[in-house]
C-alpha positions, 0 to 999 in steps of 0.5 A: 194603786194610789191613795188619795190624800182623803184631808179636807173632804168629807167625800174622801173619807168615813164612809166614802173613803176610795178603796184601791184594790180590785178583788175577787172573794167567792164562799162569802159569809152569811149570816141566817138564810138567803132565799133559794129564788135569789139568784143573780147580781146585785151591782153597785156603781160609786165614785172612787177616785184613784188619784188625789183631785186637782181642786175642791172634789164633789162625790159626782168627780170620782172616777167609777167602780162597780161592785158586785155580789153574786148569787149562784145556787149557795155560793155568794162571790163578790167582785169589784172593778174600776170603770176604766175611762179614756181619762182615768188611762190617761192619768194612769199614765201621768200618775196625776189627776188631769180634770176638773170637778163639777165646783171648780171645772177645768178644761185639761191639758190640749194633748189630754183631750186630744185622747180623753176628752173635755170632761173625764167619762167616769161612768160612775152614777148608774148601771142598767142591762138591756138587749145583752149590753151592761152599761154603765153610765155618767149623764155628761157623756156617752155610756159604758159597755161593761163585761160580765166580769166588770173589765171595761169594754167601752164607750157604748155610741149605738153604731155610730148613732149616739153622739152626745151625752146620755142620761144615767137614768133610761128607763127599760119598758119590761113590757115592749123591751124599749130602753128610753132615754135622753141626754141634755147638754148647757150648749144647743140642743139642750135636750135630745130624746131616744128611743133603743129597740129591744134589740138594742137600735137606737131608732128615734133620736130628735132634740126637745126645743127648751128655752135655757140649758137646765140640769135634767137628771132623770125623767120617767115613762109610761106606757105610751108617755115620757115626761120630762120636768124642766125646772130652773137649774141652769147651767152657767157656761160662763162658770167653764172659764172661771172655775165656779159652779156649773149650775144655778137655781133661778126661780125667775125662771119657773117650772113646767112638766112637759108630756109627749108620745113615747115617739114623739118630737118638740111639736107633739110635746104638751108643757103644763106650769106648776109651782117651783120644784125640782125632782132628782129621781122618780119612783115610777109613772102610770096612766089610768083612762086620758090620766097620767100618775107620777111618784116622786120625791120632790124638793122646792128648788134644787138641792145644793148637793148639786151644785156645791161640795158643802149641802149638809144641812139642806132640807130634804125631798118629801114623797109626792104624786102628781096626776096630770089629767090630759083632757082637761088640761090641768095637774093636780099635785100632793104630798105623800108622806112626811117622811123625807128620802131619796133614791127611790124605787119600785119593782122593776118588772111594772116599771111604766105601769100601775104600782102599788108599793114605792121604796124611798130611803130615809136619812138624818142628814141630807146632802151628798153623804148618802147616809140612809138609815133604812127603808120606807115601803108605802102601799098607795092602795091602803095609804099606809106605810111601813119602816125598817131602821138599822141600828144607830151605828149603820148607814145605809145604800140605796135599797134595790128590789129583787123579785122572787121569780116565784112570785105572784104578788108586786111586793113578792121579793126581797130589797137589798142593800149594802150597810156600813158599821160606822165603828168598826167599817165593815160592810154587809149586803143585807137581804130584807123581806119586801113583803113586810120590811119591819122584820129583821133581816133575813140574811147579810152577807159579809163583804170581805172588805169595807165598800165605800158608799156610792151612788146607784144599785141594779139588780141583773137577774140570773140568765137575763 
C-alpha cells in the first residue's frame, strides 16, 4: 500500500492519520464486561486516502474504508476494508491520485473518466442495511453495495432505477420497512426524492422543483412526512473550472422547510420561511394530531467545514426543536440546550416516531476535526440532561445506539463509540449504558491497531 505524505494537513495526520493495511484480528481484548444482548456489528465509515492528494485535501476527498467490530457469543473480531471505487481502481492502477477535492475541484483526465467517472464514488460518509443490501454511500453519487465481509461489490442503481446521486443520510421507517432518500445535484433537477420498498424497489422517483442548486446533506421523516430545509448553501458551478470552493452561504437568499406527503411530488410539498439556518443532521422528526416535531442540531449559516479545508475556530450547532403546526400554517422554534454538538442520534427502532431521548456529541473545537469529547443524553419529557466526558486525553466518534433486544424501555441499550488515546493513539470501542451515561464504561474493546477518526457509525444487529 502507499503512505500519503501527511505534511500540511491536519487531515492527514494526528487522529486522522490514513492506515494502509486491511486486517482481520478475532479474540479482542476487553476490559470489564460486554453485555450478553449486544450482539451484531458496530460499523464505522471514514475517508482514508490511499494516495498522496493532488491538491489542498478536505476530510470529505478521502477514499472510504469501513471498520468493523463484531460481537458474537463472546468473541469480539475487528475487521477493516477500502471501499474499492471506480476511481480508487483507477489510480491503483497509476499509482497516482487522479481527482480533485471538494476546495480545489478538478475534472480528471478523459480516459479517467471514461472508467471512473467525473468525481471519484469514495462511498466514505455513511453505511446503512435495508432489504439484505449494505450500502455504503457518498451524497455525489450512486451508493455502494458492500458484503458481509466489507469486499466491495458495487454501485447500487436499484435495477437500472437510480441514475444520479443519493443521499448519505435515508432514513429507514422500522415501522413499514420503507428507506427514504433523496439526492441533489448543482445542475436540474437540484433535488430528486425516492421512496425504496421494504423489499428493496425503488417505487417513487420525482424531482422537488427548488429555485437555486443548494447543498442538502440530510433531511428527516415522519411517519407520513419528509422534510426537507433548504437554505442558501449554494453551489458555485462556475467554481468546477476554476478550482475554488463549491459551495457558498448567500443569506440574500433565505431559508424555508418545505413538508410534503411521503409519496409526494413538487405540487404537494408546503414550503414555510423562517429565519436563516443551516442543519447538517437530524436527530429525528415525529407527528402529534396535524403537528409536525423535528430535533436537530442547528447553526446560523453554513459551517465553514463545508466549504474550506481550514474551519476551526467556527461556532458550533446548539440543539434545537422545531414544531411546524400544519393547520394554522405557522413554525414555531427553540432552543434545546446550550450545549453545542453534532453527529446526532436516537434509537433507531422509533425512528419517524415519538422520541423522548436525543444523543449529541459535544466537543472543544469545532470544525472538520471531529474531536468529540463525550456524550450528551437529553430526556425531552423531564427537560433534563445528562453528560458522559472521557478523559482529557481521548477524543471521541460518533456515538451509535445499540438496542438491548431484551429491552423494554427506548433508553434500554447501550451507546458505542471508538476513543482515541491522543499520547499513546491506541483506540478502544468503548460500551456505555445508555440508561445513565455518567457511569463509567461498562466495557472497551481494545482495537488491535489505532482507527483513524472518521465520519459516521451503524450498528447492524445480529440476524438482520
Amino acid at each position: 500500500m502507499t503512505a500519503v505524505d501527511v505534511q500540511g494537513s491536519p487531515y492527514l495526520s494526528g487522529a486522522m492519520e490514513p492506515v494502509f493495511d486491511e486486517r482481520d484480528d478475532v479474540r479482542l481484548k476487553v476490559t470489564g464486561t460486554l453485555p450478553a444482548g449486544l450482539r451484531g456489528t458496530f460499523l464505522r465509515n471514514g475517508p482514508n486516502p490511499q494516495f498522496a492528494p493532488t491538491g489542498v485535501y478536505h476530510p470529505f476527498d478521502g477514499d472510504g474504508m469501513l471498520h468493523a467490530v463484531t460481537f458474537d457469543d463472546g468473541d469480539v473480531r475487528y475487521r477493516n476494508r477500502w471501499i474499492v471505487s471506480r476511481g480508487l481502481t483507477a489510480e491503483r492502477e497509476r499509482g497516482t491520485a487522479l481527482f480533485g477535492g471538494m476546495v480545489q475541484f478538478k475534472l480528471p483526465e478523459p480516459d479517467v473518466i471514461a472508467v471512473a467517472g467525473v468525481i471519484k464514488n469514495t462511498g466514505n460518509t455513511h453505511t446503512i442495511r435495508h432489504a439484505g443490501r449494505t450500502l455504503a454511500m457518498l451524497e455525489a453519487c450512486l451508493p455502494t453495495q458492500i458484503a458481509d465481509d466489507l469486499s466491495t461489490v458495487g454501485e447500487c442503481d436499484f435495477g437500472g432505477k437510480l441514475s444520479g446521486p443519493f443521499t448519505a443520510h435515508p432514513k429507514v421507517d422500522p415501522f413499514s420497512g420503507e428507506m427514504i432518500s433523496f439526492g441533489y445535484s448543482p445542475f436540474p433537477p437540484y433535488l430528486r426524492y425516492y421512496v425504496v420498498s421494504a423489499d428493496g424497489d425503488l417505487v417513487h422517483n420525482v424531482g422537488i422543483d427548488l429555485d437555486m442548486p443548494v447543498m442538502v446533506h440530510d433531511f428527516v421523516v415522519t411517519e407520513h412526512w419528509t422534510i426537507f430545509f433548504d437554505s442558501p448553501a449554494v453551489f458555485q458551478t462556475s467554481a468546477l473550472s476554476r478550482g475554488e470552493p463549491l459551495v457558498r452561504w448567500e443569506p440574500e437568499r433565505g431559508t424555508r422547510i418545505g413538508v410534503m406527503p411521503r409519496f409526494g411530488d413538487s405540487d404537494s410539498i408546503r414550503w414555510f420561511d423562517v429565519d436563516n439556518q443551516y442543519v447538517v443532521h437530524f436527530f429525528n422528526a415525529w407527528e402529534d394530531g396535524s403537528t409536525v416535531h423535528i430535533a436537530a442540531p442547528r447553526t446560523n449559516e453554513m459551517p465553514d467545514a463545508l466549504a474550506t479545508a481550514d474551519p476551526l475556530g467556527a461556532e458550533g450547532p446548539l440543539p434545537w426543536k422545531w414544531s411546524i403546526d400544519l393547520d394554522r400554517g405557522v413554525v414555531a422554534d427553540a432552543q434545546i440546550d446550550d450545549v453545542e454538538g453534532e453527529f446526532p442520534r436516537v434509537n433507531d427502532l422509533l425512528a419517524t416516531r415519538p422520541t423522548r431521548y436525543l444523543y449529541n456529541n459535544p466537543a472543544e473545537t469545532w470544525g472538520m476535526s471531529f474531536d468529540f469529547n463525550g456524550v450528551v443524553k437529553y430526556d425531552l419529557d423531564t427537560g433534563l440532561s445528562t453528560r458522559h466526558r472521557y478523559a482529557s486525553n481521548e477524543i471521541a466518534g460518533e456515538h451509535v445506539f445499540a438496542p438491548n433486544p431484551d429491552g423494554t424501555d427506548e433508553d434500554d441499550g447501550w451507546l458505542l463509540s471508538m476513543v482515541i488515546d491522543r499520547a499513546t493513539r491506541e483506540t478502544d470501542l468503548v460500551v456505555l449504558d445508555a440508561r445513565d451515561v455518567t457511569a463509567d464504561p461498562i466495557a472497551r474493546v481494545h482495537m488491535p491497531r489505532r482507527v483513524p477518526i472518521g465520519f459516521h457509525v451503524s450498528w447492524l444487529p445480529a440476524g438482520n
